[in-house]
N, C-alpha and C positions, 0 to 999 in steps of 0.2 A: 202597745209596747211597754206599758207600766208595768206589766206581769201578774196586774193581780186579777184574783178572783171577784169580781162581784157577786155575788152571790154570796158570801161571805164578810164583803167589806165595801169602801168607795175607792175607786181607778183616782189617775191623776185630774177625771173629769168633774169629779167631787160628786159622782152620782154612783148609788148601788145598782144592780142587774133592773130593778123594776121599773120603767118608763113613768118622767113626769114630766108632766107638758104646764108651760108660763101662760099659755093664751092658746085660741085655737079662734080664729075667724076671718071676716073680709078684710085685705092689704090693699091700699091703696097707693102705697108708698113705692113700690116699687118700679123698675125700669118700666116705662111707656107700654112696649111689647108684654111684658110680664103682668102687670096692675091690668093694666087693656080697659076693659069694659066697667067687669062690678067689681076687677080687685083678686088679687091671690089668695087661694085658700089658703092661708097660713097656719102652720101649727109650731111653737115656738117651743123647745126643749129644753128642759132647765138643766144647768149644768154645759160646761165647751171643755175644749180637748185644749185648748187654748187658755190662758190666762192673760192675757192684753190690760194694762194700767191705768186703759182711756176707756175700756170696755161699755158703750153707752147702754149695752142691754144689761146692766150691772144687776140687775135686780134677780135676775135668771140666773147668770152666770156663778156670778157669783156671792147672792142674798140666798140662792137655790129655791126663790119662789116656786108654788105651783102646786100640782093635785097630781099622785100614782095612779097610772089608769093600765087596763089591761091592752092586750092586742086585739081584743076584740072590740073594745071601745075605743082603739086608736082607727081600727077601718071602718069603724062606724061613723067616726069624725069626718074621715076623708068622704065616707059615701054624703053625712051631712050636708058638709060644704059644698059640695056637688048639687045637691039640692039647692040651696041656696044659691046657685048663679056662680061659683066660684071658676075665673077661668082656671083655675090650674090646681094643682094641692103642691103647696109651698114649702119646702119642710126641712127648718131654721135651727142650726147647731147639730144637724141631724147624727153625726160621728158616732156617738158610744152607744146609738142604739139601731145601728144598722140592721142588726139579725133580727132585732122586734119589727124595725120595718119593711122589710122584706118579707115575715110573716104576713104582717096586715094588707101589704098588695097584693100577696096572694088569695089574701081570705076577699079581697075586692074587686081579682077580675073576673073580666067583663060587663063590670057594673060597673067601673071606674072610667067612664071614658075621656077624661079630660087628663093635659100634661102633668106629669110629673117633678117637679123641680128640686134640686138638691142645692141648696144653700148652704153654703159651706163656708167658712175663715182659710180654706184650703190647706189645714195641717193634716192630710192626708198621706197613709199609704196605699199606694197604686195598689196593692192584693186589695182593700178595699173598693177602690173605686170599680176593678173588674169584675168584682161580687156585683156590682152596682148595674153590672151592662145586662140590660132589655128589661131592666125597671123604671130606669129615669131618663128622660126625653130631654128635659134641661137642666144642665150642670150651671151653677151660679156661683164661681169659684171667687173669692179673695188673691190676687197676690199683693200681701201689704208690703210685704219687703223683700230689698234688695241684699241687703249686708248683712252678715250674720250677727256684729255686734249689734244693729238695731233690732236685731228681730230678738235677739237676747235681754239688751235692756228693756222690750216695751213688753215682750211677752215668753218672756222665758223658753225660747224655742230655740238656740244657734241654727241651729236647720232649716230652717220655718223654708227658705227659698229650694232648696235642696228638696224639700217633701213639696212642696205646695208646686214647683213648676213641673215634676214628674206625674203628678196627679194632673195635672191639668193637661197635659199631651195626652195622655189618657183619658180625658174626658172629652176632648176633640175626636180622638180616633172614634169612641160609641156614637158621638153628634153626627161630626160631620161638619158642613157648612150650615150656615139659620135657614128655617124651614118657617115659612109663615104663614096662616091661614089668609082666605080670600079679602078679612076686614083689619089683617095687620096686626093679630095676636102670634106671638112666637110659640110654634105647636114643637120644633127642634132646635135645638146646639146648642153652643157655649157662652156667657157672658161675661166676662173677665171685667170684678171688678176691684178698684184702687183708690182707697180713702187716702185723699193728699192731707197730710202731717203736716204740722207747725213746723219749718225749718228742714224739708227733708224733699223738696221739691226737685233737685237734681238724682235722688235716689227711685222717684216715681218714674225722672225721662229713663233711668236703664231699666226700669220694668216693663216700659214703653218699647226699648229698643229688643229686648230678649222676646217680645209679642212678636214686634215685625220682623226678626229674624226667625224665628220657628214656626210659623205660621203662614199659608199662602194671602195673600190676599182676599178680602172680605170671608176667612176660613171661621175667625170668631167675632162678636162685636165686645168692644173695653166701654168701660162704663166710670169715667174718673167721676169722684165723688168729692163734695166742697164742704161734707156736712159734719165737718169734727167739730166738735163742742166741746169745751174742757168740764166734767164735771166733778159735784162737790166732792166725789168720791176718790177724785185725781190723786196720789199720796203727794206728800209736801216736794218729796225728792226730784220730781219731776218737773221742775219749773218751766221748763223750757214748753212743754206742750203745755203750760195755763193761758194759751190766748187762741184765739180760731184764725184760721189762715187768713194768708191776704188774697186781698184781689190779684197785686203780680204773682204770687204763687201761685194759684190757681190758673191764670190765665195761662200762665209761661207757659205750665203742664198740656194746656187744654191744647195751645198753638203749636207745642212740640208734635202732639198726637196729628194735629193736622196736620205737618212738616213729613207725618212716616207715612200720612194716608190712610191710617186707621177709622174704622168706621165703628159709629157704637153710638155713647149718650152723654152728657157734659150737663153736669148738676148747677141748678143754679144755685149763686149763695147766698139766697133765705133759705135755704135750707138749712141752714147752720142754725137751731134752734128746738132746744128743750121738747117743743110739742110736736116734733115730730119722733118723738123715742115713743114706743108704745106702752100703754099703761099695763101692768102684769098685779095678778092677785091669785089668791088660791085657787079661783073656779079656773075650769079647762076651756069655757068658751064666754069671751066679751063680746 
C-alpha cells in the first residue's frame, strides 16, 4: 500500500524487490506445539512492514542486517532445514516478500513436506493473506494492539487493529480449528499471539475479549507473551515502556484469558531477557 516500486527503490519496509534474509536455522524459542521436537525452521527476513519503537529483532528490522539470496536459494533453505530435523519452515517478517515466497514453495513441492508457518506482527491485508490459502498450514499472527492511538505511537500504524483482526479471521477460515500430529506438534491453525506492554495490560483484556467474541471455542489457541525487554535502542521519548512488565500485569492478563476460557500458552517471565533475541549477521544460516 506504500505505492512504490521496488525494483526501483525501498517500500515503507525499507527493503528493495531482492530477498534478504537475518538468519536462517533451528528455533527453539517458539510456542511448545511449534519448536516441538528439534525446533522451527526459521528463516528471519530483514526488513517489517511495521516499524514498532521496542522492535527486539532491531537488528533486522531496522539495522537491515543480512545477505540477498535468490528464490532459488530460499527453497533450497526451506528443503535444508528439512533435512536438518526442522519440524516446520518458520517464516518471520515474511510480508514484503510474499510473491518470492510463494515462488520458492512452488519450486519445493512435494519435497517439502513438513508445516508451513507464517509469522507475521499481523499488519496485514486480507488480498494477501488469501494469496496465502494452500501455502501455509500455520498462521502465527500478532494482535499487539487495541487502540488506534497505541498502535500509532508505538508503531506508526492507526490501523494496525483494523488490518491485523481482518487478517486474522482470514487466517482462521484457511485453518480451521488446531490440527496436531500423533506426538503434539501443531501440523494446522491459528496461534494468536500478544506481547503484554509496560502499562497497557487492560488494552491486552479487549484483545482477549474481541478473540472470544469472534471465535468459537478452542477455534484458535492465544499465546500471551511476558517477554518485553526495553532495549538500548528504545528512543528517549518513550519512557514509559523503559521497564519490563510486572508480575500483576502479567498475571491479571493470563487470569483474564482463563476467566474467557481461552486455550493457548502463557510465557513465563524469564523470559524477559536479552538472550533470548536471536543473534543476526550477514551470513543466511547460524
Amino acid at each position: 500500500m506504500c505505492g512504490v516500486d521496488r525494483t526501483k527503490t525501498v517500500g515503507a519496509c525499507r527493503m528493495p524487490a531482492q530477498v534478504r534474509i537475518g538468519r536462517a536455522g533451528l528455533h527453539l524459542w517458539e510456542e511448545p506445539c511449534i519448536a516441538h521436537k528439534n525446533g522451527a525452521g526459521t528463516v528471519f527476513f530483514t526488513g517489517c512492514n511495521l516499524h514498532c519503537v521496542y522492535c527486539q529483532n532491531h537488528a533486522i528490522s531496522n539495522e537491515l542486517r543480512g545477505r540477498e539470496i535468490t528464490t532459488q536459494e530460499l527453497a533450497d533453505t526451506f528443503l535444508s532445514l528439512q533435512e536438518q530435523g526442522a519440524d516446520n519452515i518458520n517464516l518471520v517478517t515474511p510480508t514484503h516478500y510474499v510473491p518470492d515466497i510463494l515462488h520458492a514453495l512452488d519450486l519445493v513441492r512435494g519435497r517439502l513436506t513438513i508445516p508451513v508457518v507464517y509469522n507475521t506482527g499481523g499488519y496485514e491485508n486480507v488480498e494477501t493473506i488469501r494469496a496465502l490459502d494452500g501455502y501455509v498450514d500455520i498462521y502465527l499472527p500478532d494482535i499487539k494492539y487495541y487502540e488506534s492511538e497505541t498502535a500509532l505511537r508505538y508503531s506508526h500504524a492507526a490501523d494496525y487493529f483494523e488490518k491485523a483482526s481482518a487478517a486474522v479471521v482470514e487466517m482462521v477460515r484457511q485453518t480451521g480449528s488446531p490440527v496436531y500430529s500423533e506426538d503434539g506438534g501443531l501440523k494446522r491453525g491459528t496461534v494468536i499471539r500478544h506481547l503484554v506492554l509496560p502499562g497497557h495490560r487492560k488494552e491486552a483484556m479487549r484483545i482477549l475479549d474481541w478473540i472470544r467474541g469472534t471465535f468459537a471455542p478452542a477455534e484458535v489457541l492465544v499465546s500471551l507473551m511476558s517477554q518485553y525487554t526495553p532495549l538500548a535502542t528504545l528512543p528517549a521519548e518513550y519512557r514509559e515502556l523503559n521497564r519490563r512488565i510486572t508480575s500483576f500485569e502479567y498475571d491479571s492478563v493470563v487470569d483474564y484469558a482463563d476467566e474467557l476460557g481461552l486455550d493457548g500458552f502463557m510465557q513465563e517471565k524469564s523470559s524477559a531477557v536479552e538472550a533470548y533475541i536471536p543473534e543476526f549477521n550477514e551470513g543466511a544460516h547460524n
